[in-house]
C-alpha positions in Angstrom: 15.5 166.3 189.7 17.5 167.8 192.5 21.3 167.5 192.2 23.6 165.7 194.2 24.8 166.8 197.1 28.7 166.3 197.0 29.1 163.5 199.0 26.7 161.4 196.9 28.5 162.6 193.9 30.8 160.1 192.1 34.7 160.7 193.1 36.3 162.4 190.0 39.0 160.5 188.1 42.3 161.7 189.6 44.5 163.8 187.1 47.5 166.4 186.6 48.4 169.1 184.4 52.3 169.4 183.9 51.9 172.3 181.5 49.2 175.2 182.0 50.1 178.7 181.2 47.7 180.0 183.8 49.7 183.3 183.7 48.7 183.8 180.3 46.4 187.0 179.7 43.7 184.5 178.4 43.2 183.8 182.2 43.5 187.3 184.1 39.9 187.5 184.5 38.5 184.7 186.2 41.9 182.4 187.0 40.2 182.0 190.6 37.4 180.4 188.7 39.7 178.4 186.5 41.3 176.9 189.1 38.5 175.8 191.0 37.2 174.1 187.8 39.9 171.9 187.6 40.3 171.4 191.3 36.8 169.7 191.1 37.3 168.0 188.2 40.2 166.4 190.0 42.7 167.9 188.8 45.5 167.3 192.1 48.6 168.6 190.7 49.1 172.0 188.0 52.6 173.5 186.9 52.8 176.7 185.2 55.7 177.1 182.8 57.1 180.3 181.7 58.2 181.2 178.3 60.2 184.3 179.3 61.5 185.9 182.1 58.3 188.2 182.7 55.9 185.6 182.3 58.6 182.9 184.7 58.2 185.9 187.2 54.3 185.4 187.1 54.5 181.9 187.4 56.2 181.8 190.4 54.1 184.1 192.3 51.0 182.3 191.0 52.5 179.0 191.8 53.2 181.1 195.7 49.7 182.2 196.0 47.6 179.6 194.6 49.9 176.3 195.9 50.7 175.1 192.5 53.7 174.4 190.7 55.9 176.7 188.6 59.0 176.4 185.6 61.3 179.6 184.4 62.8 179.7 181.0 62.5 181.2 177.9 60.7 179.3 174.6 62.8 178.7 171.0 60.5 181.6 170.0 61.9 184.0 172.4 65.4 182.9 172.2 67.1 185.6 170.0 65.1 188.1 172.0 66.1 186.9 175.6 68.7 189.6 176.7 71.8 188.8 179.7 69.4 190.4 182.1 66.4 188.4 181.1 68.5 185.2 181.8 70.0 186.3 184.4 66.4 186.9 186.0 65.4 183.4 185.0 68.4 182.0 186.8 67.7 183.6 189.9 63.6 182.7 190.0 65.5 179.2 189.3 65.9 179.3 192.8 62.8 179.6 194.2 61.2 176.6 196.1 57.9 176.7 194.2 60.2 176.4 190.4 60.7 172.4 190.3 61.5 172.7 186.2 63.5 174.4 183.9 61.9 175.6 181.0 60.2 175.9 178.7 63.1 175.5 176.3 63.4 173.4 173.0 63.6 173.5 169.8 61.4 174.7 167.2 62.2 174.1 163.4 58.0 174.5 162.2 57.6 178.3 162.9 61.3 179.4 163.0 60.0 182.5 165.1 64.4 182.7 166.2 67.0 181.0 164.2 68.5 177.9 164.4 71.5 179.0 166.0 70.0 181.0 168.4 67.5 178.0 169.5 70.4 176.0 170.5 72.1 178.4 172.5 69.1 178.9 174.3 68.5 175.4 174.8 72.0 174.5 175.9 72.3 177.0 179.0 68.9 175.5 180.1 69.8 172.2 180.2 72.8 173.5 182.0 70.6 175.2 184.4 68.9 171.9 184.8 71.9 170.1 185.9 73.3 172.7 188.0 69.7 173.2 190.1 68.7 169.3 189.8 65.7 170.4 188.0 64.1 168.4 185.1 64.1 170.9 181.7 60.6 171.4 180.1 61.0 170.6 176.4 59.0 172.0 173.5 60.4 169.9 170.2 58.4 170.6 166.5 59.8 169.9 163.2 58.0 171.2 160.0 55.2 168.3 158.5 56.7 165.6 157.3 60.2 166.4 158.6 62.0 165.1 162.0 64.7 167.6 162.3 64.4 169.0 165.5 63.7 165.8 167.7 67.3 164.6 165.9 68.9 167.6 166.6 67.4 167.6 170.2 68.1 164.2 171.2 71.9 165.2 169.9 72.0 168.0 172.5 70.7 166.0 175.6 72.9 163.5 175.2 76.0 165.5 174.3 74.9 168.0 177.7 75.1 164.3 179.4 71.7 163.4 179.8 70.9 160.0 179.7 75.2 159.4 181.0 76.4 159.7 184.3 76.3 164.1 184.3 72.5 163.1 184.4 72.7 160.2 186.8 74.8 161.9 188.9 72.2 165.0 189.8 68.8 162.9 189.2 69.6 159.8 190.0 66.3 157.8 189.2 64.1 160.7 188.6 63.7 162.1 185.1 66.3 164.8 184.0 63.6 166.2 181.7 60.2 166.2 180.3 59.2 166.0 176.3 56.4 168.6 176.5 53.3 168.1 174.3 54.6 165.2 172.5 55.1 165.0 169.0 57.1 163.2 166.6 58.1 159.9 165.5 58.1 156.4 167.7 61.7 155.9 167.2 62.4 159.7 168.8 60.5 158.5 171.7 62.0 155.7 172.2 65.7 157.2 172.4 64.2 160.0 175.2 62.7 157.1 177.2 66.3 155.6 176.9 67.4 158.9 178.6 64.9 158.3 180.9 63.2 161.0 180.3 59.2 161.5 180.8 57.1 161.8 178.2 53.8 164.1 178.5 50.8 163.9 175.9 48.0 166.5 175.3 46.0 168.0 172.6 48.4 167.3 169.8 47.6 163.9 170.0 43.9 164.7 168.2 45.9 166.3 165.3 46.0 164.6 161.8 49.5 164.1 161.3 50.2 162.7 165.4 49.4 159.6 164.5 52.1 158.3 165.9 51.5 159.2 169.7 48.9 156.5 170.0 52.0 154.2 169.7 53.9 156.1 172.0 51.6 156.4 174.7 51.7 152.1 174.6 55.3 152.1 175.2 56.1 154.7 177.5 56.9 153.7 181.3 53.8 154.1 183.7 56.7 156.2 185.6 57.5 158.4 182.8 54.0 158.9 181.8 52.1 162.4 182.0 49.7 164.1 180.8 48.8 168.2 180.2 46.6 170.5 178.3 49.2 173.6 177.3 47.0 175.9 178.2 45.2 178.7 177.2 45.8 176.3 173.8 45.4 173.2 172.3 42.4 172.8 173.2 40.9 168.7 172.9 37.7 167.5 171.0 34.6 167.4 173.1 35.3 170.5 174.8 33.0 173.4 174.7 33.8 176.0 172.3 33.3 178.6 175.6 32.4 178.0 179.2 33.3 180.8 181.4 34.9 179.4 184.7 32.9 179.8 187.9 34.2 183.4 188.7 32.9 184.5 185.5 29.4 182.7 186.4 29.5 184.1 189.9 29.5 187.4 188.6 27.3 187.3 186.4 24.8 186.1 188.7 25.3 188.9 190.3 27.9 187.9 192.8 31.5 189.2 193.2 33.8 187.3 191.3 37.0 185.8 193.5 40.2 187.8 192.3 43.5 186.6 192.4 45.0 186.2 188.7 48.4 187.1 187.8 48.9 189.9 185.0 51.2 188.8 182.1 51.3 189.1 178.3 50.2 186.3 176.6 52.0 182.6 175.8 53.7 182.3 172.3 51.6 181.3 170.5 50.9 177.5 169.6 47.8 176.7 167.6 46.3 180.6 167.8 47.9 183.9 168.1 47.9 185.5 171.2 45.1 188.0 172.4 44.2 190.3 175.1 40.8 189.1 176.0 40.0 185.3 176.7 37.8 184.7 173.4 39.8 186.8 170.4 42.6 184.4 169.1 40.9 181.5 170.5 37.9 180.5 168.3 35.9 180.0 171.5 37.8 177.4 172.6 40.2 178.3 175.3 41.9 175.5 176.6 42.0 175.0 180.7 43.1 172.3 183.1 39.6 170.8 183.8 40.0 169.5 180.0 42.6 167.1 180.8 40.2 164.9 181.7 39.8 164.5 178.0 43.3 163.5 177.0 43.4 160.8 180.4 40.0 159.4 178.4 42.2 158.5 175.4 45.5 157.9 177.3 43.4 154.9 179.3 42.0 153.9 176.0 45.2 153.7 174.4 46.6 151.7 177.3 43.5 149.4 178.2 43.8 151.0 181.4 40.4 152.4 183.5 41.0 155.9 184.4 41.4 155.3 188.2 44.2 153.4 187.7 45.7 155.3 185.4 44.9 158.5 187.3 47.0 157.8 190.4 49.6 156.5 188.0 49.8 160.1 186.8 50.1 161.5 190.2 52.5 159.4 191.5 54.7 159.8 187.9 54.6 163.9 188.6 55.4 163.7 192.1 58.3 161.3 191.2 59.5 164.1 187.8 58.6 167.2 190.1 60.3 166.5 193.2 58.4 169.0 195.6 55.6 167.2 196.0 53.0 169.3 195.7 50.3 169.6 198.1 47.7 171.2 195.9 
């Protein structure tokens, strides 16, 4: 059977990514192809957060060249590393008109990669950041199994750096003043962000033993404060193939030239693997891209008793509304 030509093809379910690390070195050699996955799987919207000020650098000029989103900061497991000039990097690339979020920043009690102490710091001159540039903060938050430590202590330090009062109010006014990245934790912690007003973002945590709870979570939050991401090169969903490479990779191995165009950067800390060089080690064959969030919408409309259409331009219209540019792409 011949296939479809694309106008009798079936209009793909409309969807975001608030959290790709497209910079990451899992992607330098077929990010064109990556990219024009997840464009046809309907993927409308993408923003690439950094995790230090090298890879917020590469963010920004990816978000320039390919008309996507970007986010500069430094992650908890950087934070004892990030020197005055690194910040002071990140505060300038704050700047630029393609960065519409801070971070990512947080807090991350599990791994402990940087102490305690220096987490906070960390996370308190972002969320200053955010306030002074009007620029919703990207929040990583894990606690150790079984423990809630860090979404306490990070709901303490939003609302003591005025989130959720009139500090907030003041810069976002309706829009969300930050994002809870990859969400994880208890129903109660959600419930105190969303109090804040703050967005709420699910992904491929929410397959994890342990996340029960985010099934809950996803019933509650505000169809405005409602997102969805695939953190990737990681955390990569059920259902998705261990390996496919992205249409680059295929062109060229048909024989035609692969499109260039990716961003060189080391790779993301790490989340569920550790870091590698080439787009397979590290990753068990299942790197994680935005196409996949197709997988975690499935689930978020189940959840929900939503279809996916509607849902779909719910997500749009909730990251245009957290991500004030208004993205084109």
């Amino acid at each position: 059977m011949s296939r479809p030509s694309p106008a009798l093809r079936p209009a793909p379910m409309r969807l975001i990514d608030s959290h790709a690390h497209l910079q990451a070195g899992a992607f330098t050699w077929d990010l064109a192809g990556v990219i024009a996955d997840a464009r046809e799987a309907g993927v409308e919207r993408i923003l690439v957060p950094g995790w230090d000020a090298g890879s917020s650098a590469a963010a920004v000029s990816l978000a320039g060249e390919w008309g996507m989103d970007a986010a500069v900061g430094a992650h908890p497991h950087d934070a004892a590393l990030v020197t005055d000039a690194d910040w002071a990097a990140i505060v300038e690339l704050a700047r630029a008109s393609v960065v519409v979020a801070i971070g990512e920043t947080g807090l991350d009690y599990d791994r402990l990669h940087s102490p305690r102490k220096a987490q906070l710091a960390n996370l308190r001159r972002h969320l200053r950041l955010s306030l002074d540039t009007g620029k919703p903060a990207i929040l990583h938050c894990r606690s150790a199994a079984g423990k809630r430590d860090a979404q306490d202590a990070l709901i303490a330090e939003l609302r003591a750096a005025g989130f959720g009062g009139a500090a907030a109010r003041g810069v976002f006014g309706d829009c969300p003043p930050a994002v809870l990245h990859s969400f994880s934790g208890p129903v109660d912690y959600a419930a105190a962000a969303l109090e804040m007003g703050i967005s709420i973002a699910f992904g491929g945590l929410v397959f994890r033993q342990g996340e029960e709870a985010s099934a809950e979570v996803a019933r509650l939050v505000p169809a405005e404060l409602l997102l969805i991401e695939t953190d990737s090169p990681y955390l990569a969903p059920p259902g998705m193939p261990r390996h496919k490479p992205a249409r680059g990779a295929r062109a060229e191995a048909a024989g035609a030239p692969a499109v260039s165009g990716a961003v060189g950067a080391s790779a993301a800390p790490t989340e569920a693997a550790t870091p590698a060089t080439d787009i397979t080690a590290g990753f068990r064959g299942r790197r994680n891209s935005p196409e996949w969030v197709c997988i975690t919408a499935e689930w978020l409309a189940k959840q929900r008793g939503q279809s996916p259409d509607t849902i779909g331009a719910g997500l749009v219209a909730a990251y245009d509304a957290t991500f004030r540019r208004r993205s084109q792409g």
